[in-house]
C-alpha positions in Angstrom: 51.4 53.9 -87.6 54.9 52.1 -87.6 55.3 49.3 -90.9 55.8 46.1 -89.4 59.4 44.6 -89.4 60.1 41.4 -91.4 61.0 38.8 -88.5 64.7 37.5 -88.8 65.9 34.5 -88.0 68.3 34.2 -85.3 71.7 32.8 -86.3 74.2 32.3 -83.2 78.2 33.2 -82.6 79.0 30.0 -84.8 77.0 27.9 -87.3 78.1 25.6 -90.1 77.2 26.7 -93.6 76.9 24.5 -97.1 78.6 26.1 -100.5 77.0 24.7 -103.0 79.4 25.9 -105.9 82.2 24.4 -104.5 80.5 21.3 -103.4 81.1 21.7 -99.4 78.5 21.1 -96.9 78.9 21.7 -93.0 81.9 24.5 -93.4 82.2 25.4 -90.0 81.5 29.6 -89.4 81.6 32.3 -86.8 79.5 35.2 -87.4 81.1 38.3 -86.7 79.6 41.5 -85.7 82.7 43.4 -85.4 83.9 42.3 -88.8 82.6 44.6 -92.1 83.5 41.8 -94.6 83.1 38.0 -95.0 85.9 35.9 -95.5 87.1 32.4 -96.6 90.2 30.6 -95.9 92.2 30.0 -99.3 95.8 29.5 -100.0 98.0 29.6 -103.4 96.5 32.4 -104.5 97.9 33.1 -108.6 96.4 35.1 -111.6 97.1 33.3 -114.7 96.5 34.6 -118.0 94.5 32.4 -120.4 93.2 33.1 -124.0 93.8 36.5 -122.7 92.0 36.7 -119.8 93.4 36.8 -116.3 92.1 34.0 -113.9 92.3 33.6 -110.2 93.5 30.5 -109.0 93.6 29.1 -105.5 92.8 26.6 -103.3 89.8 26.6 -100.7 90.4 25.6 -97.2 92.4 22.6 -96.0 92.9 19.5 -94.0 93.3 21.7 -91.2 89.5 22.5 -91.1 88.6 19.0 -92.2 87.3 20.1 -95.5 89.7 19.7 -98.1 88.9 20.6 -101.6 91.9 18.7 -103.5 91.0 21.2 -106.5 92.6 24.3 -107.4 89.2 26.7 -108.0 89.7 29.0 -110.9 87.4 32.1 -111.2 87.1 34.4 -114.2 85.4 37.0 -112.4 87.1 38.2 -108.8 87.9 41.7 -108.1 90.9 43.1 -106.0 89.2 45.0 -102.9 91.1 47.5 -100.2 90.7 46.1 -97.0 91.5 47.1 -93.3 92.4 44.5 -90.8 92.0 43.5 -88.0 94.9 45.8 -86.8 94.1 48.9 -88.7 96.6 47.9 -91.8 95.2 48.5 -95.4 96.1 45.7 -97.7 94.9 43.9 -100.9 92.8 40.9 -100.8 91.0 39.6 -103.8 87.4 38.5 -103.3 84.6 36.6 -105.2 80.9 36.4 -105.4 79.3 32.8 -104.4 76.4 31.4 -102.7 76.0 29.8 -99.4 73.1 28.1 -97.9 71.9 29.1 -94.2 68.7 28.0 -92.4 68.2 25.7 -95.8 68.1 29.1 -98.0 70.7 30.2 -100.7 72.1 33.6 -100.0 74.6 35.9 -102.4 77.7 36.8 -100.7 81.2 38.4 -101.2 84.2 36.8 -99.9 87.6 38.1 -99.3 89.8 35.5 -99.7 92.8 35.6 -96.8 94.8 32.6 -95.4 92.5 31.9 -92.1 94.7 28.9 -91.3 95.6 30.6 -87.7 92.5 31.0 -87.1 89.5 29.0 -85.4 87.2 29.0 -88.4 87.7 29.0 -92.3 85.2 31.3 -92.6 83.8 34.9 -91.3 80.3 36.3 -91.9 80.5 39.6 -91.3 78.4 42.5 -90.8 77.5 43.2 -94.3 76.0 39.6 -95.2 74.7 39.4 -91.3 72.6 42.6 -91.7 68.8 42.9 -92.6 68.9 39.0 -92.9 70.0 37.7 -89.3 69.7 38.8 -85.3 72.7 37.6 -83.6 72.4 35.8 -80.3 75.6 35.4 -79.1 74.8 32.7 -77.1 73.5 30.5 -79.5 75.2 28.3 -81.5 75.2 26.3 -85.0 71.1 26.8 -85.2 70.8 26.1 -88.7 73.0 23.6 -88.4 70.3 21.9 -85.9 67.6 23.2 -88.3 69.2 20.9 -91.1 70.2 18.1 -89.1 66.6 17.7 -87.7 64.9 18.3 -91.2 67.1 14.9 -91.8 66.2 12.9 -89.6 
């Protein structure tokens, strides 16, 4: 007798997404199948050493994606990750651990942190935060989005 499957929720090609560590709400999303990794825009990336520590500084997204974080984020704990793009080059990206809220529940997720800012959305969900917790309809879109908007209302 097969175990029953735990019923996903459905999450289309683009949603919006909160990050509640950063103080953002509505960051506009596209879910990526084809992607491994998540990733969120950031620019000015810098390790600075203080009381002997090495910090990451940088600054999340911009007033191209209409959510500008005038702050420079620092983190104490980020990690350096291999990574092969899109076009089959291996580079460096640093990444971080953070939270975002989808579907009005707080998930764990890594980011790579890469300058998005020619792309269509600051951030990527990719296929490890997609799996086990989403079904992708492609031709959907911003569902929990909706979800929030009509829990609002």
């Amino acid at each position: 007798m097969a175990t029953p499957r735990k019923k996903l929720p459905i999450i289309g090609s683009v949603d919006r997404l909160d990050l509640p560590e950063f103080g953002l709400v509505d960051v506009p999303c596209k879910i990526d199948t084809g992607a491994l990794t998540s990733s969120i825009h950031c620019e000015r990336f810098k390790i600075v050493e203080r009381s002997g520590k090495d910090f990451l500084s940088v600054k999340l997204l911009d007033k191209r994606f209409k959510h500008q974080d005038r702050k420079i984020l620092w983190f104490e704990k980020f990690m350096e990750k291999r990574f092969r793009s899109s076009f089959g080059d291996m580079e460096y990206r640093y990444a971080i651990k953070t939270s975002v809220v989808l579907f009005g529940k707080s998930y764990k997720i890594t980011f790579t942190l890469s300058d998005r800012g020619e792309m269509t959305y600051p951030i990527l969900l990719g296929k490890r935060f997609i799996r086990n917790k989403f079904l992708v309809d492609v031709r959907q879109e911003n569902l929990s989005y909706q979800q929030k908007l009509a829990q609002n209302t």
